[in-house]
N, C-alpha and C positions, 0 to 999 in steps of 0.2 A: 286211297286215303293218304295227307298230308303224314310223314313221318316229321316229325319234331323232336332237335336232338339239342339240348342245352350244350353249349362249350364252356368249357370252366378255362380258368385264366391260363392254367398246364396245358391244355387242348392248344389252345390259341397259339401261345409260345409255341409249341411244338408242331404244329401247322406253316408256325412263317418261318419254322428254322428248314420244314421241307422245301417250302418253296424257295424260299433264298438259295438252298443249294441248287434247285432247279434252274434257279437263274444262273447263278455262280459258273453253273455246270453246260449255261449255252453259251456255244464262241460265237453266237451271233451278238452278244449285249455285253455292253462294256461299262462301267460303274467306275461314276468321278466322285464318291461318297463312302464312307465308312460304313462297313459291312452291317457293323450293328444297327445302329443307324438308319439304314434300309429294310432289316429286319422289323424296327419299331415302326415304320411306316407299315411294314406289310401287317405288323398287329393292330394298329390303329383303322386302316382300310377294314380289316375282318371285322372287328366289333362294331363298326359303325354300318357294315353290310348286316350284321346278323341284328344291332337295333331295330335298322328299316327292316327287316324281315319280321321280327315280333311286332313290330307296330301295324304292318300288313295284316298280318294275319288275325290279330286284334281287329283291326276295321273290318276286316272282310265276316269275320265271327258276328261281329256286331250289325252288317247289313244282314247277314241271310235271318239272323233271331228277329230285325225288325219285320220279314215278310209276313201279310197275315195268315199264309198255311203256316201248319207247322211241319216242318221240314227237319227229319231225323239225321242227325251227325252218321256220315257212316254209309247212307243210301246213296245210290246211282244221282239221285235228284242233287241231292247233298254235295256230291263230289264235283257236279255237273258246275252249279252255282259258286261253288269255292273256286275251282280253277277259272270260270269264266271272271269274278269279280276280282281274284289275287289278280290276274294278269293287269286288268284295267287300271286297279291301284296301285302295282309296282308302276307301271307306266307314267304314273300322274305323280307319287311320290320322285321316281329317278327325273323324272321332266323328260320322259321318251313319249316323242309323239305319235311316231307308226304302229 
């Protein structure tokens, strides 16, 4: 079963200040930009990833309710259906074709 974790706006900040150190912290990448600066990009990147992810997960909710079984949240069938139909709609939402 999908776990679903809301990030609140602290989460986020506190997420790109990791990775920015992560960056910060490989000598293989070198940064012609202000730290902060990069940081707001890496918040910006996150919440427009976790949008498309609630908006996924909305469409994919919304195909399995339209089948005419009724198909229980939670069951093997259920889980079946959401991973195969997430996958096809991240795909088509990202514009990944493979």
């Amino acid at each position: 079963m999908e776990l679903q974790v809301r990030l609140g706006r602290e989460k986020i900040n506190h997420l790109s200040k990791l990775i920015l150190r992560g960056f910060l912290e490989d000598d293989r990448l070198e940064f012609y930009c202000d730290e902060n600066d990069l940081r707001l990009d890496i918040v910006n990147i996150l919440r427009n990833e976790l949008e498309i992810e609630g908006e996924i997960d909305e469409s994919v909710r919304r195909i399995i309710e339209s089948y005419s079984k009724d198909i229980r949240e939670g069951t093997d069938e259920w889980e079946i259906l959401y991973n195969k139909h997430y996958h096809e709609e991240g795909k088509k939402r990202r514009g990944i074709s493979a």
